[in-house]
N, C-alpha and C positions, 0 to 999 in steps of 0.2 A: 280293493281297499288299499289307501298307498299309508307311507310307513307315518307321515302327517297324523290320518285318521286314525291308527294305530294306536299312536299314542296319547291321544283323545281319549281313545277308548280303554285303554290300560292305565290313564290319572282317571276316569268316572271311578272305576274297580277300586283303585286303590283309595281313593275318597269315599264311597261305599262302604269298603273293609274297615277304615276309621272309625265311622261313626257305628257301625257293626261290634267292632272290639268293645268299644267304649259302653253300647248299651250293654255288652256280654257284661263287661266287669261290673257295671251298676247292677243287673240283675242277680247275678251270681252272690253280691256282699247284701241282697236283698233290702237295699237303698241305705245301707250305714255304711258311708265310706270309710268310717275308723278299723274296720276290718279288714279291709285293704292294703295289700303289703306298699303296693303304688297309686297315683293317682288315676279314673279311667282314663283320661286323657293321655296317657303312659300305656296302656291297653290298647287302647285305638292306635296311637304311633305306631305299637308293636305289632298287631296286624295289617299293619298300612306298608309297613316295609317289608312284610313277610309275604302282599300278595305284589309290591311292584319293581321288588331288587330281582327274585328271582324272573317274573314277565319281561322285566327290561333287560336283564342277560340272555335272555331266549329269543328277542326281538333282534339284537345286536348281531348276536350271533347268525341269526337263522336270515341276516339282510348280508352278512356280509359271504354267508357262504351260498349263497343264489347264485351267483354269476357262475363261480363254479359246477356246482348243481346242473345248471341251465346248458352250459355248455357238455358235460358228461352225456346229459340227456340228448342232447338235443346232436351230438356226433354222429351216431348212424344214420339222420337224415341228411344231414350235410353232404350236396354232390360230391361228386368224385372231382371234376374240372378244379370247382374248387381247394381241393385237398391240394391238390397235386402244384398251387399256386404259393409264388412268394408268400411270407409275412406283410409284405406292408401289404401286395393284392387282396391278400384274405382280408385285411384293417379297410381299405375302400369297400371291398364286397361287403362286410360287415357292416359299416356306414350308409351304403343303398339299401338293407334287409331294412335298417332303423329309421330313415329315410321313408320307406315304402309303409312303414306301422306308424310312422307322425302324417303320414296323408300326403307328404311332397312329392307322391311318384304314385300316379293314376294305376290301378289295378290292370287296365287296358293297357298300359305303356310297359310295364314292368314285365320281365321275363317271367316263364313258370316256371321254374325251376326258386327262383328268389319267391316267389309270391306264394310257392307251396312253403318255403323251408318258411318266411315271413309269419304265414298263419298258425302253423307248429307251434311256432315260438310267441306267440301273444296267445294260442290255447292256454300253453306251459306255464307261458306269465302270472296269465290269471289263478289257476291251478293251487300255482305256489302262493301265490297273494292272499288265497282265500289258506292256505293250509297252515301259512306262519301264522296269519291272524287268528286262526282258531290254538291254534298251538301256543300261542304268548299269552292270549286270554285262557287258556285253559290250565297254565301255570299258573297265573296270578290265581287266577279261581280256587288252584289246589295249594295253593300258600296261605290262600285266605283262611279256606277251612280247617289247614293243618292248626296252627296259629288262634283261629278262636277256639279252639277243643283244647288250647295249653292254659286259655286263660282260669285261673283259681283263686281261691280267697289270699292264696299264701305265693300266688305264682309273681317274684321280682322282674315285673316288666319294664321298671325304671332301668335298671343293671343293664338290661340284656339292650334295651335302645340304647344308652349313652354307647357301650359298647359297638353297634351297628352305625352307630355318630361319627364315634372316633376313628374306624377303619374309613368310613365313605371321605372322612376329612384326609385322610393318610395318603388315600389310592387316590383324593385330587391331587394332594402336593406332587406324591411322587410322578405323575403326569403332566403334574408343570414344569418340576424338575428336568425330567426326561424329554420333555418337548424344548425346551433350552439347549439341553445337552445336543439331541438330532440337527437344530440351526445350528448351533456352532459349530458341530463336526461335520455339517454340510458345505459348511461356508467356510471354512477351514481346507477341506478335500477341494472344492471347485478354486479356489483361491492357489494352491498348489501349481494344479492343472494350468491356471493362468500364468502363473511365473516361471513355469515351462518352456513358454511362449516369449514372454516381455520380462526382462530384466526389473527386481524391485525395485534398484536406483532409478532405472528410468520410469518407472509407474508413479513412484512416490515422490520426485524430485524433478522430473522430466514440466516444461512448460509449455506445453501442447498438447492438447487433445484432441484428439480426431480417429474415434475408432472405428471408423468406415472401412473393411476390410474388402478388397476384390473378390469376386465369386469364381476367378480362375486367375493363376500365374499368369496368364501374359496382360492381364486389364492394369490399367495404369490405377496406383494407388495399394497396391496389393496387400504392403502393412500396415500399415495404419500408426495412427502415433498415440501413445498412451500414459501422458504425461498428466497428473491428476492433479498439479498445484493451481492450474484456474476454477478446478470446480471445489476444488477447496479456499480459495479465495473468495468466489462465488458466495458461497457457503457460509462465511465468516462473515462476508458483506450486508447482508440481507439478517445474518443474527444478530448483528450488531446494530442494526436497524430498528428491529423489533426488538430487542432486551430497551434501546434507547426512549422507545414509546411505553415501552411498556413498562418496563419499572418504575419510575417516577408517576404515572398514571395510578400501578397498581398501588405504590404505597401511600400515598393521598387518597387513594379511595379508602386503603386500609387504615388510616390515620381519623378518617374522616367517621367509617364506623366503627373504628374502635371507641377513641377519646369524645366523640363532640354529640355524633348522632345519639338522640334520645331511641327508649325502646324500640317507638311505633317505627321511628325514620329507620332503625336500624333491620327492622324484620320486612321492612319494605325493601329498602336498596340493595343487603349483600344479596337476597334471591335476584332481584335484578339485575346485578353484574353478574353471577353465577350461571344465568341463562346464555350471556356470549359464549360460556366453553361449550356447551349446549348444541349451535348454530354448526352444520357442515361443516367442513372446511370449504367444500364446494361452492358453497354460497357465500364464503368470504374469499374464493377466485372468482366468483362470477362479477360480486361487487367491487374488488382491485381491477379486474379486466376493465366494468365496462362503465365506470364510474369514475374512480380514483386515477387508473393512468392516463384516459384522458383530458380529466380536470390538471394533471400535473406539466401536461404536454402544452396545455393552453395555458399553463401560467408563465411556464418554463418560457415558450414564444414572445408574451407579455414582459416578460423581465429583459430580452435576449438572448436565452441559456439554452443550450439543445439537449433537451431532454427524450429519450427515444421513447415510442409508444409501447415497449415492454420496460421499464425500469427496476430496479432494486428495489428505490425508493418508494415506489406502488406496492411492492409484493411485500417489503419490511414493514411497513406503515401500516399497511391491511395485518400485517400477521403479528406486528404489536397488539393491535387492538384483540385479536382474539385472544393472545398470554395474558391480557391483564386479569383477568378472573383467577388465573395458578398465582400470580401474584399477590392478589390482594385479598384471598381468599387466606390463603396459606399465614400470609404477614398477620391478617386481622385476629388470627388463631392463635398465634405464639403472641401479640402486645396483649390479648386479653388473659394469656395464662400469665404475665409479671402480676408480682404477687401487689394489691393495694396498697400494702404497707410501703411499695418505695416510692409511690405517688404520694402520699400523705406524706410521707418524709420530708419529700420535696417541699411539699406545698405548706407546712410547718418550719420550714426555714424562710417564708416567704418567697417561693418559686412563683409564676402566673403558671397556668397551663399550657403554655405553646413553649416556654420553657422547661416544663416538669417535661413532655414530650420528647426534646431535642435532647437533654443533656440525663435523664433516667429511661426514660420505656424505652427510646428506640435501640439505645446502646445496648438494654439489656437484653432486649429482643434481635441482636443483629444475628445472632447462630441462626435461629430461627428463619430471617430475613433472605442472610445468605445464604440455606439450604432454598429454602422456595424460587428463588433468583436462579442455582444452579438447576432445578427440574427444570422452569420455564427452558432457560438456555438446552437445553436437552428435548424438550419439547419444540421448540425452534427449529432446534438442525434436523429433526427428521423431518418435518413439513413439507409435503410435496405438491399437492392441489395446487394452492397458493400461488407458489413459484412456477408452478407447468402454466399457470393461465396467463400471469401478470408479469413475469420476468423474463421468458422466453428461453428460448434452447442456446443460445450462443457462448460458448466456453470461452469468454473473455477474460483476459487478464487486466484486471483491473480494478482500481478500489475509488470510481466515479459510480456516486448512487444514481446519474442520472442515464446509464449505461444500462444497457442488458446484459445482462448474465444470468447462469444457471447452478445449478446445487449438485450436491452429490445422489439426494434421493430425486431428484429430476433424468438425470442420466441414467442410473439403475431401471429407472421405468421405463424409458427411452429405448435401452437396451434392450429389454425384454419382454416387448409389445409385438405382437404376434407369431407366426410360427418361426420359431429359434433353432437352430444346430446348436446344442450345448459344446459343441466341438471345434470353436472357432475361440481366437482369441478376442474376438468380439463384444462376444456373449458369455465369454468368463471373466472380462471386464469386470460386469455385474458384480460379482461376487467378491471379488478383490475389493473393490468399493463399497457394499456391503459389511466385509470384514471389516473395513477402518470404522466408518460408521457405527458399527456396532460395538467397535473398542472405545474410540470417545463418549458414547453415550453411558456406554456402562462407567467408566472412570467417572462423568459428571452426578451420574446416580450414584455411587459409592461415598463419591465427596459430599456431598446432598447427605445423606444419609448419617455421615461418622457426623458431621457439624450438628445435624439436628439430635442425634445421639448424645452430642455433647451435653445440647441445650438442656432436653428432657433429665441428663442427669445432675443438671443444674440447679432445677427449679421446681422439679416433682414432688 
């Protein structure tokens, strides 16, 4: 049973237990809920989390300490040849045993010695597969029972779930917290290790990039140059693209459903813009690749203009269209919280409406405006599908939209697409670029955030 079905089987139980609790508390107040310290529905929670907090901490646990498990057990069969072999040897032999149990290495092909220790270890697999599942289910099962033998006329099962509420919200934060904390101080530590390597004037200030590093001192090429202001140009170019389409798109759309469109027009169209955030990113590189840049190539030839078949202007253009939903979404949210009374204002001095618009709602709405303006913008620079399909890899310097160039999340990916030496200045590139990256974004979500801060203390 894989840990999938597991968990299948451990939401039935606990969905069971639910409705288990809840008839306990109906029968027990013998159908006068007024007797009831809670509601059953507050009964059922409370057995529902009594049989699958502790099933799921048993599941967790008992998956993640297999491996180790597996191997204890499984060391006194382990040859001798093998023992006596490097780390990485033993990691390939390990890969042939795993190999040999996915079916890609004929039972007749495969050594006995591999093909003994092989079926050992998918006995053992199974063994353990069938022991956690009975072991996880067998917890829930005894949480379940514990839990409905508490249920009583007087017993406060509201209390004790808010309480089980409020820890499970606590131990999320503080793992989002903590999960923040680990990238930064990852990307922080790998980022060090790079400026080890390459000076940060020249990283940061340098105008060439070429981080092709040679695989021995005497090959030509050997350091490479790592100079990041083209893919920070890059970068700017292609944002500045997309904020360009996209904001005047999104606030006319949001102009349009806030002030003009009636209810029906209005319940119809914001979910229809809302469906572009919706769409891949994937599918808005496949349609910049193989639609848009060469419609721009063929206009471009039409005009005179040499326009390259990876452009800026392909990969800005597709990737405005996809911000406009953050835009007009977010915009149409803050024009419809300004309060009525400064339209009517308006429109009591004898304002028309396309004036009440320009010179009340939008001004009072601009906090609003320019917090959703700075996410999209933030949402922009990290975009990388987009730019991998439709603007190409070439770290130009240059601020011609009809050029190719690349981004800073295009390179990071670039960098660290298949098997990597974390130990080259290469490949700690990555993470230096990374680091910047994740300083501007976070700076434009701060600013985003104190603006709309302001807003809401404005108008709430």
């Amino acid at each position: 049973m894989h840990s999938t079905a597991l968990l299948f089987a451990l939401a039935a139980i606990v969905t069971a237990s639910y409705f288990g609790g809840r008839s306990r508390a109906l029968a027990v107040a013998g159908g006068r809920l007024t007797r009831l310290k809670a509601l059953p529905a507050y009964h059922g929670a409370y057995v529902a989390l009594a049989t699958g907090i502790p099933g799921l901490l048993f599941l967790i646990g008992a998956l993640m300490a297999e491996p180790w498990l597996l191997g204890r057990l499984l060391d006194p069969v382990l040859p001798e040849r093998v023992r006596q072999m490097a780390s990485g040897s033993q990691a390939l032999w390990m890969s042939e045993v795993h190999r040999y149990l996915a079916g890609d290495i004929a039972p007749s092909v495969a050594a006995p010695e591999l093909a003994l220790y092989a079926e050992k270890l998918r006995t053992l697999q199974r063994t353990l597969t069938v022991g956690i599942a009975i072991g996880a289910l067998g917890v829930g099962a005894a949480g379940a029972v514990v839990a409905r033998r508490r249920i009583t006329v007087g017993f406060a099962a509201r209390g004790r779930v808010e309480r089980v509420i409020r820890a499970l919200m606590g131990v999320a934060a503080t793992v989002a917290v903590l999960t923040t904390v680990g990238i930064v101080l990852s990307l922080v530590f790998e980022t060090f290790r790079f400026f080890e390597r390459v000076p940060v004037g020249d990283f940061l200030f340098g105008l060439r990039w070429s981080p092709q590093t040679a695989l021995r001192a005497d090959q030509v090429g050997a350091v490479g140059s790592f100079g990041a202001i083209p893919l920070f140009a890059g970068t700017l170019l292609i944002t500045a693209i997309a904020m360009s389409v996209a904001v005047p798109l999104g606030l006319l759309c949001a102009v349009y459903t806030s002030e003009y469109a009636g209810p029906r027009s209005r319940a119809a169209v914001k979910p229809l813009l809302e469906v572009l955030a919706g769409v891949p990113t994937v599918v808005y590189g496949f349609f910049a690749a193989l639609t848009v840049a060469p419609a721009l190539r063929e206009l471009g030839s039409t005009l005179g203009l040499d326009v390259a078949s990876e452009s800026a202007l392909a990969a800005g253009g597709v990737m405005g269209i996809m911000i406009i939903p953050f835009i007009s979404s977010l915009s149409d949210d803050v024009m419809n919280a300004v309060p009525q009374s400064l339209r009517d204002g308006a429109f009591a001095l004898g304002a028309t409406k396309s004036e009440a618009i320009r010179q009340i709602v939008l001004p009072a709405a601009l906090p609003g405006i320019a917090g959703a303006i700075l996410l999209a913008i933030s949402r922009a620079i990290g975009e990388t599908m987009i730019v991998v399909m439709a603007a190409g890899l070439a770290a130009n310097m240059t601020l011609n939209p009809f050029a190719a160039v690349t981004t800073v999340t295009v390179q990071i990916v670039t960098l660290l697409v298949g098997d990597q030496e974390f130990d080259s200045a290469k490949t700690l590139s990555a993470f230096a670029l990374g680091l910047v990256l994740f300083f501007v974004t976070l700076c434009l979500n701060v600013a985003a955030l104190m603006i709309v801060r302001r807003y809401r203390e404005q108008y709430e």
